[in-house]
C-alpha positions, 0 to 999 in steps of 0.5 A: 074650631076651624083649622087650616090644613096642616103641611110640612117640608124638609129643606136641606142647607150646607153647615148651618146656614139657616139663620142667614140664608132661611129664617128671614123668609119663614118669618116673614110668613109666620109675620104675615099671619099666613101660617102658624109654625106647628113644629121646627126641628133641625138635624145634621149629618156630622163627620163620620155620618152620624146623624144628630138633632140640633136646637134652634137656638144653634141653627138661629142664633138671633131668634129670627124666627119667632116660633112658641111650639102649640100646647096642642099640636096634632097628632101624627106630625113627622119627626126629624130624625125619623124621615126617610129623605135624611137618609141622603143628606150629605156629611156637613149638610143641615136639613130643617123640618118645617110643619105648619097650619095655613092660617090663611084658610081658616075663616074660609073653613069657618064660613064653609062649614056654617053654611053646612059645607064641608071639605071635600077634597085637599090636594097638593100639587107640587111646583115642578107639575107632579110627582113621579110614582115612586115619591108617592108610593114613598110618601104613602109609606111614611104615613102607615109607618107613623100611623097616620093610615091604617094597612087598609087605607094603605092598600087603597091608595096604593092601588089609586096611585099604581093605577092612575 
C-alpha cells in the first residue's frame, strides 16, 4: 500500500482561539483531500504553569475540523505533552499538535514504485530558507528520545549535521 509522507507542526494560540482563528483553514486541507489528519492533540499551559492536555471538542466546539483518528496510526507519532518546544508556551497560551500524511503524493508513489522506483530521498525545507544547527540538533534528539533512531543512527547524523 502506498503512503504519503507522514509531518507534523506545532501551532501555538492565545486562550482557545483555534476554532475561530485556525480550524477553518486545516479543514479545508482535510476537505481538499491533500491531507489525511493522522493525529490532533491540544494542550494549555494554565495559571501557575501547569501544563494540561485539552479535548477537541473544548478547542472546536463546532466540529469544524472533520477529524476520525486512524485504526492504524503509525508508530512513532509525537505526543503533545511530551514535545520539548511546549516548554516555552506562555501562562494562557494554547499549542496544537498537527500530524498528518500528504495524500496528495500517494498515486505519485503508487506510480514510482510500479515502475520499480523507489524514494530516494525526502526532505523538507522549511519556509524561512533553513534551519539554524542548534533546532536540527533539537529535532534530532526528539527522534532518538521517541525511538525513532537508534544511538547509531543518532551519531551519523549528528555529525552530518555538525559537519554541513
Amino acid at each position: 500500500m502506498a503512503v504519503g509522507p507522514v509531518e507534523y507542526l506545532v501551532v501555538t494560540f492565545p486562550g482557545g482561539r483555534f476554532a475561530d482563528a485556525i480550524a477553518p483553514a486545516l479543514a479545508d486541507a482535510v476537505g481538499s483531500e491533500a491531507v489525511r489528519i493522522l493525529d490532533l492533540a491540544f494542550a494549555r499551559r494554565a495559571a501557575g504553569g501547569a501544563l494540561e492536555r485539552v479535548e477537541l471538542r473544548e478547542m472546536d466546539p463546532q466540529g469544524l475540523v472533520p477529524f476520525d483518528p486512524p485504526d492504524d496510526p503509525p508508530a512513532g507519532l509525537p505526543q503533545i505533552l511530551g514535545l520539548e518546544a511546549l516548554g516555552r508556551l506562555p501562562e494562557g497560551s494554547s499549542a496544537a499538535l498537527i500530524v498528518w500524511e500528504d495524500l496528495w503524493s500517494v498515486p505519485l508513489t503508487r506510480v514510482v514504485q510500479e515502475a520499480g522506483g523507489r524514494l530516494l530521498a525526502h526532505e523538507r525545507v522549511p519556509a524561512d530558507g533553513g534551519d539554524d544547527v542548534i533546532t536540527l540538533l533539537e529535532r534530532l534528539a526528539d527522534l532518538r528520545q521517541r525511538g525513532v533512531l537508534t544511538d547509531a543512527e543518532f551519531a551519523e547524523q549528528k555529525t552530518r549535521i555538525l559537519a554541513d
